[in-house]
MITIDO-934624 format. One record per residue: residue number from 0; residue in one letter; x, y, z of N, C-alpha, C in turn. Coordinates in Angstrom, 1 decimal, padded with zeros to 4 digits, always signed. Layout:
# MITIDO-934624
(pt NUM, A, (X, Y, Z), (X, Y, Z), (X, Y, Z))
...
This chain:
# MITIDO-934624
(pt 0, X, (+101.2, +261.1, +095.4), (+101.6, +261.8, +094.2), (+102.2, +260.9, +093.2))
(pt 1, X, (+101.9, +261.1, +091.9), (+102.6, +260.3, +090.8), (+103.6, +261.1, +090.8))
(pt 2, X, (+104.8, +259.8, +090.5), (+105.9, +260.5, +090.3), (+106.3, +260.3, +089.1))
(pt 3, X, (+107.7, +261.6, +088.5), (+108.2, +261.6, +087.4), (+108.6, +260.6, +086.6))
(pt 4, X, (+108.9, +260.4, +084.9), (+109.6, +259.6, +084.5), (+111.0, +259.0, +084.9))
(pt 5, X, (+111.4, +257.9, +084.6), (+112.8, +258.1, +084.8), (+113.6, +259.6, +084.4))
(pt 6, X, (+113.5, +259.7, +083.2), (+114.0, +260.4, +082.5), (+114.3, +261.8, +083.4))
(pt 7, X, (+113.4, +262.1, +084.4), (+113.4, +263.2, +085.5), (+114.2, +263.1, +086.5))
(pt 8, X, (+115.1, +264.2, +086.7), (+116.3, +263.6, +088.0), (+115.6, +264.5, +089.2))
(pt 9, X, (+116.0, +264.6, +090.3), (+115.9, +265.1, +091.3), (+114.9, +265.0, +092.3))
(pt 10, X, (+113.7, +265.7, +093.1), (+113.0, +265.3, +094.3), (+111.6, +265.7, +093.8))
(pt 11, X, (+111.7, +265.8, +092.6), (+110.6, +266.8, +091.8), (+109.8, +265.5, +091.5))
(pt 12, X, (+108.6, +265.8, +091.7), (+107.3, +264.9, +091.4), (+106.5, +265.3, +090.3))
(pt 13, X, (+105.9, +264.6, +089.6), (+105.5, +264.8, +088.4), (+104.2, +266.0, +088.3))
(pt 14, X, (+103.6, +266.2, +089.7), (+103.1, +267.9, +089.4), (+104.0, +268.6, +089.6))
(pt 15, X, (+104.4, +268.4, +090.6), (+106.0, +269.9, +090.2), (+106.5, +270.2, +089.1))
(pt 16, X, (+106.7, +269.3, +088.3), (+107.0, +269.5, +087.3), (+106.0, +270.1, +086.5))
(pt 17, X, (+104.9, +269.4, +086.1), (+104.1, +270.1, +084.8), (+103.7, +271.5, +086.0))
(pt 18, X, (+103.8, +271.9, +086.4), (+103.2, +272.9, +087.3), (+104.3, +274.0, +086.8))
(pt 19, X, (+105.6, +273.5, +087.1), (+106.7, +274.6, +086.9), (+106.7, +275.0, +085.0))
(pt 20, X, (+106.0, +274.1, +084.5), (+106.3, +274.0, +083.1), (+105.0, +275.1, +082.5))
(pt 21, X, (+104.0, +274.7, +083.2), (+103.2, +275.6, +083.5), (+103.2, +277.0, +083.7))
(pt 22, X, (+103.5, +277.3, +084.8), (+103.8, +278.3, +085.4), (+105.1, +279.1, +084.7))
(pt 23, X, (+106.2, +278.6, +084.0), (+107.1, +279.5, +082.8), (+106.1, +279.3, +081.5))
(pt 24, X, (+105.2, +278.5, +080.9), (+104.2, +278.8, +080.3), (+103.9, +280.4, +080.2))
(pt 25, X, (+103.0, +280.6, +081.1), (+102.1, +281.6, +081.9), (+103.5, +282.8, +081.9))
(pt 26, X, (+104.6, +282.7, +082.3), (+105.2, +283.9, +082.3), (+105.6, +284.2, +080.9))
(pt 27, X, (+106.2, +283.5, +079.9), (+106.1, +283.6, +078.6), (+105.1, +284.6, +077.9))
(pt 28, X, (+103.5, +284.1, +078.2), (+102.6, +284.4, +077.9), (+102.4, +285.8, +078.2))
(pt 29, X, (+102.7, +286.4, +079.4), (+102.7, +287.6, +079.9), (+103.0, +288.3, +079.5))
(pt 30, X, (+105.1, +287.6, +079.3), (+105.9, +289.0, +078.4), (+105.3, +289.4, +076.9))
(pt 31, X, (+104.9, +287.6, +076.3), (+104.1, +287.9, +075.1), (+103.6, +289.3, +074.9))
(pt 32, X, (+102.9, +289.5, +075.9), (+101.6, +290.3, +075.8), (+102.1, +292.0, +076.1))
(pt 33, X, (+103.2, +292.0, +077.4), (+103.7, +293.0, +077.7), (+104.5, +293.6, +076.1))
(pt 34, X, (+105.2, +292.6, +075.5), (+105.7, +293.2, +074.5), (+105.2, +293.9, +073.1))
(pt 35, X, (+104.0, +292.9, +072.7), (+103.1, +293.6, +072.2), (+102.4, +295.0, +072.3))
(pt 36, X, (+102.7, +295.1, +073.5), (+102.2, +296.3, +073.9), (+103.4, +297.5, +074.1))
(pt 37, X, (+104.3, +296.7, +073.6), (+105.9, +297.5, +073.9), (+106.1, +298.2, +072.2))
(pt 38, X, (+105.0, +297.1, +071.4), (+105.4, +297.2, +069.9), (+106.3, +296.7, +069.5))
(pt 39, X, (+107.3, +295.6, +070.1), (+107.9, +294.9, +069.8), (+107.6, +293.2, +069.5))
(pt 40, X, (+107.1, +293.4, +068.1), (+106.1, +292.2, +067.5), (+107.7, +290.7, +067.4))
(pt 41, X, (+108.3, +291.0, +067.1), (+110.0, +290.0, +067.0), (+109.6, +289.2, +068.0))
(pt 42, X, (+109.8, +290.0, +069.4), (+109.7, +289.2, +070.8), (+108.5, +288.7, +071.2))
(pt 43, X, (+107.4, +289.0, +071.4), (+106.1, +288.8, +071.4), (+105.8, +287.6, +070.7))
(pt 44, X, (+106.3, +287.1, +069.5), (+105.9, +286.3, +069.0), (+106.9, +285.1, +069.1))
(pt 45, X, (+108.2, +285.6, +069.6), (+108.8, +284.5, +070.4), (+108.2, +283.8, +071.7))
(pt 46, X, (+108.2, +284.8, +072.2), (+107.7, +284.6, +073.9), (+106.2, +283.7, +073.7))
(pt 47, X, (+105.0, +283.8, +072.7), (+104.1, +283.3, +072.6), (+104.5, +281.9, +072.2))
(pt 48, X, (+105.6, +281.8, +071.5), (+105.7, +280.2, +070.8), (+106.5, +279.7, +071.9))
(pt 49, X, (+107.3, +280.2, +072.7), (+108.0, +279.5, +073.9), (+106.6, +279.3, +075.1))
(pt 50, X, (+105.9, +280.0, +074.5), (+104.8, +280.0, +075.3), (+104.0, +278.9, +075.2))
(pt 51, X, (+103.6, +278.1, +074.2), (+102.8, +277.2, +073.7), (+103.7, +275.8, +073.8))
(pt 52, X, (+105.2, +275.8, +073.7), (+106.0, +275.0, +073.6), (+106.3, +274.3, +074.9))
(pt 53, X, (+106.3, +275.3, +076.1), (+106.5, +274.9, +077.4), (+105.4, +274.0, +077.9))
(pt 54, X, (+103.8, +274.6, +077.2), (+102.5, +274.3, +078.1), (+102.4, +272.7, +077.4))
(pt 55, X, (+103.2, +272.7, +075.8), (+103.4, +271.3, +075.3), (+104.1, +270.6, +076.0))
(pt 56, X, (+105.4, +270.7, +076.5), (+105.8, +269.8, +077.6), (+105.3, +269.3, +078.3))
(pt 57, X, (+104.5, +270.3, +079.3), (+103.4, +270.3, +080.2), (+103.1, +269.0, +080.2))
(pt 58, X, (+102.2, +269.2, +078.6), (+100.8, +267.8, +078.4), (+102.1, +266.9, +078.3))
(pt 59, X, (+103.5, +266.4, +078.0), (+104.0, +265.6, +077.3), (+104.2, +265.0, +078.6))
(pt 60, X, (+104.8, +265.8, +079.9), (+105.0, +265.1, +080.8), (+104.3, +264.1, +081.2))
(pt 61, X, (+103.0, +264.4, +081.5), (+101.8, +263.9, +082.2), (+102.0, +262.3, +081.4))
(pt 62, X, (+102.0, +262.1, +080.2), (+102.1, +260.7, +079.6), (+103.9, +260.5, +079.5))
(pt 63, X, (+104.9, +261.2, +080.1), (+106.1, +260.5, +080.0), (+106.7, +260.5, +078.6))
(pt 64, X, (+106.6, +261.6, +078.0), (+107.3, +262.1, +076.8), (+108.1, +263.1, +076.7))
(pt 65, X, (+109.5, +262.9, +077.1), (+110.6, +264.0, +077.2), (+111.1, +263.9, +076.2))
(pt 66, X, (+111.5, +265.3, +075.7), (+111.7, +265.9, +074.7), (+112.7, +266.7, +075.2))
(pt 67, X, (+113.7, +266.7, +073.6), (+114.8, +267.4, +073.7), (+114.6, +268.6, +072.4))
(pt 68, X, (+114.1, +268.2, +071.2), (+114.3, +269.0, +070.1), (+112.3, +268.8, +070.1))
(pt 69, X, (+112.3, +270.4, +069.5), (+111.1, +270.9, +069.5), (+110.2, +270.4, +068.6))
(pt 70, X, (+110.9, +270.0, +067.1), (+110.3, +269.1, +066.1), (+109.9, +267.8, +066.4))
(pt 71, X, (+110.9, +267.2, +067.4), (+110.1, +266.2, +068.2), (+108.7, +266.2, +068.7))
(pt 72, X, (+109.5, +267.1, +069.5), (+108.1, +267.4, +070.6), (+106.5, +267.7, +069.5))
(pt 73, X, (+106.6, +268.8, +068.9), (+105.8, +268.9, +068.5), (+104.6, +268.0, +067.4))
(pt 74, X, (+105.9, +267.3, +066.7), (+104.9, +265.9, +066.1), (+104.5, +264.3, +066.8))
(pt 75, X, (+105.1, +264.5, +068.1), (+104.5, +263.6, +069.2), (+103.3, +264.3, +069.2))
(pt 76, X, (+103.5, +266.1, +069.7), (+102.1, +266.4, +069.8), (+100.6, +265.6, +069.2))
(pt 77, X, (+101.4, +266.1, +067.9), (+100.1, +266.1, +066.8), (+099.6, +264.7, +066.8))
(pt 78, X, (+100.7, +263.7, +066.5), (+100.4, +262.6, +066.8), (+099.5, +261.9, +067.7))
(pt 79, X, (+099.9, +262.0, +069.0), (+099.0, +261.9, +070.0), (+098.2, +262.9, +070.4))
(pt 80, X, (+098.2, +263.8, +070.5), (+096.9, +264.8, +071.2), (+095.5, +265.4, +070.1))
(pt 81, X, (+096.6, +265.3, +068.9), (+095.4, +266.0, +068.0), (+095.4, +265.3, +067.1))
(pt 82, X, (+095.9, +263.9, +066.3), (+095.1, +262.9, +065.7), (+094.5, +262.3, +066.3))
(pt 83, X, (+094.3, +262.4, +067.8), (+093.1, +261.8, +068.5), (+092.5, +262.3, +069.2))
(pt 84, X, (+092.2, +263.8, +068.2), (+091.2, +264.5, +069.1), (+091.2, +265.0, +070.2))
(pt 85, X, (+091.7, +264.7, +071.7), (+092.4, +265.0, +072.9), (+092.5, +266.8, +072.5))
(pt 86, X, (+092.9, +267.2, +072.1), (+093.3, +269.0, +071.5), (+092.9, +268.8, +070.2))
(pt 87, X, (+092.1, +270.2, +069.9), (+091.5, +270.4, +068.4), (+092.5, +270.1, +067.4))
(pt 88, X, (+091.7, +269.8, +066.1), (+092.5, +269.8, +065.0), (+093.3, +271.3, +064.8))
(pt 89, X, (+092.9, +272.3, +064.9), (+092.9, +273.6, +064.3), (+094.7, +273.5, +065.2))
(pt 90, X, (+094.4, +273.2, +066.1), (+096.1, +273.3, +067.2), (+097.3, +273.1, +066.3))
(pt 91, X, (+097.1, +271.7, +065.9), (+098.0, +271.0, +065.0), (+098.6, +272.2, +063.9))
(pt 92, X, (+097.7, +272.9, +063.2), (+098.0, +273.7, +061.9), (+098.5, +274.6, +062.8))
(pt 93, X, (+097.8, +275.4, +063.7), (+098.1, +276.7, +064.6), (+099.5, +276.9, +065.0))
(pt 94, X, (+099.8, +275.3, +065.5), (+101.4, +275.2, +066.1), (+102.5, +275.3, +065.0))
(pt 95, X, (+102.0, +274.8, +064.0), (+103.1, +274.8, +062.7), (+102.8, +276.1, +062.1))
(pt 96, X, (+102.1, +277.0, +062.3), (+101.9, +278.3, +061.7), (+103.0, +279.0, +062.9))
(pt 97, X, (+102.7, +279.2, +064.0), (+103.5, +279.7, +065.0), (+105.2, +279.5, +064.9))
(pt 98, X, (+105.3, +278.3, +064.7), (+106.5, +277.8, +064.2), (+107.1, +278.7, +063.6))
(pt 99, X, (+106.9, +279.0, +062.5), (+107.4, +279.0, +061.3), (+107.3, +280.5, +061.1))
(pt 100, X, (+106.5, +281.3, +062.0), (+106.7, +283.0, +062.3), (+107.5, +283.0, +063.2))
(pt 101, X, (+107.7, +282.0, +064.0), (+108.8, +282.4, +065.3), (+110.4, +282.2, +064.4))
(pt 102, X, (+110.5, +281.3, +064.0), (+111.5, +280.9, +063.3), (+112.2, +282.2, +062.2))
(pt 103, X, (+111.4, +282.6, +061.2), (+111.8, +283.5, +060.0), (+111.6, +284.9, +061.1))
(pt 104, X, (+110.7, +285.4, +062.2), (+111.4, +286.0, +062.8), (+112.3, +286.3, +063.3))
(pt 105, X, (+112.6, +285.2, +064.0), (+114.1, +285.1, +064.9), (+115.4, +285.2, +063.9))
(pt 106, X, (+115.5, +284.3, +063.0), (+116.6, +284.2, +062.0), (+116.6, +285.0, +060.6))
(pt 107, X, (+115.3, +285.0, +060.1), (+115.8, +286.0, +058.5), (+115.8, +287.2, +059.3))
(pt 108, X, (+117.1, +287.6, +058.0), (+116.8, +289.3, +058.0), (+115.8, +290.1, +057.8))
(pt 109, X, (+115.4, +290.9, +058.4), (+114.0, +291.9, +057.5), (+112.9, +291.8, +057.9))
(pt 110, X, (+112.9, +290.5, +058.5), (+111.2, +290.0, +058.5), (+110.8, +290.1, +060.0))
(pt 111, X, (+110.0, +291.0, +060.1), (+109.5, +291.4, +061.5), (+107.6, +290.7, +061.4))
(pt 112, X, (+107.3, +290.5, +062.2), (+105.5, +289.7, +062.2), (+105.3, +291.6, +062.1))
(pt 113, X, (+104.0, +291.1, +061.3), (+103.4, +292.5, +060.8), (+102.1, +292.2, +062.4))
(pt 114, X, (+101.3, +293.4, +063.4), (+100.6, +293.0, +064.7), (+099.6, +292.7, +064.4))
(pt 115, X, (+098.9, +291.8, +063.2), (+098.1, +291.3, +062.9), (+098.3, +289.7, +063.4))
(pt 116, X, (+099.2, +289.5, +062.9), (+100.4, +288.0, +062.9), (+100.6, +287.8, +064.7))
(pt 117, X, (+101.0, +289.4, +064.8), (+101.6, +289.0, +066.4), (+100.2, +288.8, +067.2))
(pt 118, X, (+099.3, +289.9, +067.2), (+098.4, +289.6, +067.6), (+097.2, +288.1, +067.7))
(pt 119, X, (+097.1, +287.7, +066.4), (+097.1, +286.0, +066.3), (+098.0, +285.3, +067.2))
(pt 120, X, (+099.3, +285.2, +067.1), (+100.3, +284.5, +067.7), (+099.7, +284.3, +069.1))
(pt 121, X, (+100.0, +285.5, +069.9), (+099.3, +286.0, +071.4), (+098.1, +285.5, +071.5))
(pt 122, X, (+096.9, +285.7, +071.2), (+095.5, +285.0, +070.9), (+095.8, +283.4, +071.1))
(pt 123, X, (+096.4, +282.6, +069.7), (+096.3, +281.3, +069.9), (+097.6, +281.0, +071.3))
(pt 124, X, (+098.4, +281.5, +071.6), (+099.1, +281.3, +072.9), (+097.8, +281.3, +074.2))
(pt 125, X, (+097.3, +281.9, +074.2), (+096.7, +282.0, +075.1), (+095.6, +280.9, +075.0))
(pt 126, X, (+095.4, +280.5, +073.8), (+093.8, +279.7, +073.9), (+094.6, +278.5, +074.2))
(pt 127, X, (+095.9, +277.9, +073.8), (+096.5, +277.0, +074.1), (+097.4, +276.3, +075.7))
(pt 128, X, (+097.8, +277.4, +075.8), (+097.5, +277.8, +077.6), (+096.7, +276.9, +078.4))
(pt 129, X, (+095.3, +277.7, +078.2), (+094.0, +277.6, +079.2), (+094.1, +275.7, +078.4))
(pt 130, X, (+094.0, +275.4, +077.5), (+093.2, +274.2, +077.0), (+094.4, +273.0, +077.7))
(pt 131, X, (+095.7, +273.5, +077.5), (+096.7, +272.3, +078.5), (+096.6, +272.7, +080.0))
(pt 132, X, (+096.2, +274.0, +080.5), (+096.1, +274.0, +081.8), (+094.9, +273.1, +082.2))
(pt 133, X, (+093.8, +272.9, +081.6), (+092.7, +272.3, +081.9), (+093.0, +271.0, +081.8))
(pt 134, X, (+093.8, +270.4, +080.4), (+094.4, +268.6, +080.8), (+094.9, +268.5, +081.9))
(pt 135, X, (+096.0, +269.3, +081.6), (+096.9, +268.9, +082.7), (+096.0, +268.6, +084.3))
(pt 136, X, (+095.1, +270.0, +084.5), (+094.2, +269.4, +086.1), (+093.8, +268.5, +086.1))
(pt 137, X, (+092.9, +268.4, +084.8), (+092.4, +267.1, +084.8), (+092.9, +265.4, +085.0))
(pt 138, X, (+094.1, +265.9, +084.4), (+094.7, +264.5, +084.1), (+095.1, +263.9, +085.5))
(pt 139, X, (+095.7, +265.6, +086.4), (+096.4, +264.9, +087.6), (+095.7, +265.3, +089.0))
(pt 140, X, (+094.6, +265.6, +088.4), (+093.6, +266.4, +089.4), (+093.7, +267.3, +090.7))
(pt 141, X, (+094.0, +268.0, +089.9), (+095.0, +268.9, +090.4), (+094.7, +270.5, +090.2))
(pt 142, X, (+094.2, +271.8, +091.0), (+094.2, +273.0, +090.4), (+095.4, +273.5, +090.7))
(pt 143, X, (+095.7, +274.6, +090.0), (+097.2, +275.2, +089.8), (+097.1, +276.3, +089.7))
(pt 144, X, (+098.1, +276.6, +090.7), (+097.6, +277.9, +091.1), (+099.1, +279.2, +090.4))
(pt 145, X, (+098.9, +280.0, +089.3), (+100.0, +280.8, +088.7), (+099.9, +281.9, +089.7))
(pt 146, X, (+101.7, +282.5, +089.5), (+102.2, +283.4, +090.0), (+101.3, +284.7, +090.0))
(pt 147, X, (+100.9, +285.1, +088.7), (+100.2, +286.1, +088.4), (+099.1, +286.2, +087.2))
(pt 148, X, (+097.8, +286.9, +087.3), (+097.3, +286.7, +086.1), (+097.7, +287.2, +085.0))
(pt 149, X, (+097.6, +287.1, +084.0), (+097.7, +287.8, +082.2), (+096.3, +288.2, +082.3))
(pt 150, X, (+096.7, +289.1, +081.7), (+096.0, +290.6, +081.2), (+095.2, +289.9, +080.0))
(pt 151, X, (+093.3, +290.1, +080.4), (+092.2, +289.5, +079.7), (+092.1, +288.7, +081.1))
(pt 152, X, (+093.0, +288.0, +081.8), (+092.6, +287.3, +082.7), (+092.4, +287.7, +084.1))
(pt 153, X, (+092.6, +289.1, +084.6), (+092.3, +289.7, +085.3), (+090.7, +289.8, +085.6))
């Protein structure tokens, strides 16, 4: 088993890790979806961007990129995964679009995602999901097995 970066404390090995990071991925994704369906577009579009942000860890782990602030994290992303093609271009824009509904949801007053927006949100959560679940096996050759499916994936 490869093991973690330094940066990693404890007995945890570097699939354990993107696995667990994974797997609160995948639950993220769920409530995403459960909430949507609650009609609570605010949360849903949280839970999808915590959703995409974890499965970013995910990929960051695999090459030893710990990350504390999310702006970090995310322009490592782009930097390495999608200026070199590794993850579509479209990700790059998608994640800074997600951003930036998660954000003026969470904090302005007033502004709730209309379920057009949320439903997008949820959609690219999910396509981003599957596409780092697939590095990730790949990288560590590895299948991974989640707690439960999401709904479409049933």
């Amino acid at each position: 088993m490869t093991q973690p970066p330094d940066s990693f404390s404890g007995e945890a090995t570097l699939e354990d890790i993107v696995q667990e990071r994974m797997r609160a991925s995948h639950e993220r994704l769920v409530t995403a979806s459960r909430n949507f369906d609650d009609e609570d577009n605010a949360s849903a579009v949280n839970r999808a961007y915590y959703s995409v942000f974890k499965a970013m860890l995910a990929v960051h782990a695999i090459d030893h990129h710990p990350f504390k602030k999310h702006k970090d994290a995310i322009a490592q992303f782009n930097k390495t995964y999608v200026a070199n093609d590794v993850f579509p271009r479209k990700y790059g824009r998608a994640i800074h679009e997600l951003e930036k509904l998660r954000n003026v949801s969470d904090y302005a007053d007033f502004k709730t995602p209309n379920r057009e927006q949320t439903r997008k949100a949820i959609a690219f959560a999910r396509e981003f999901f599957h596409a780092a679940q697939a590095y990730c096996e790949k990288k560590l050759n590895i299948k991974m097995t989640l707690l439960r499916p999401e709904r479409g994936d049933e």
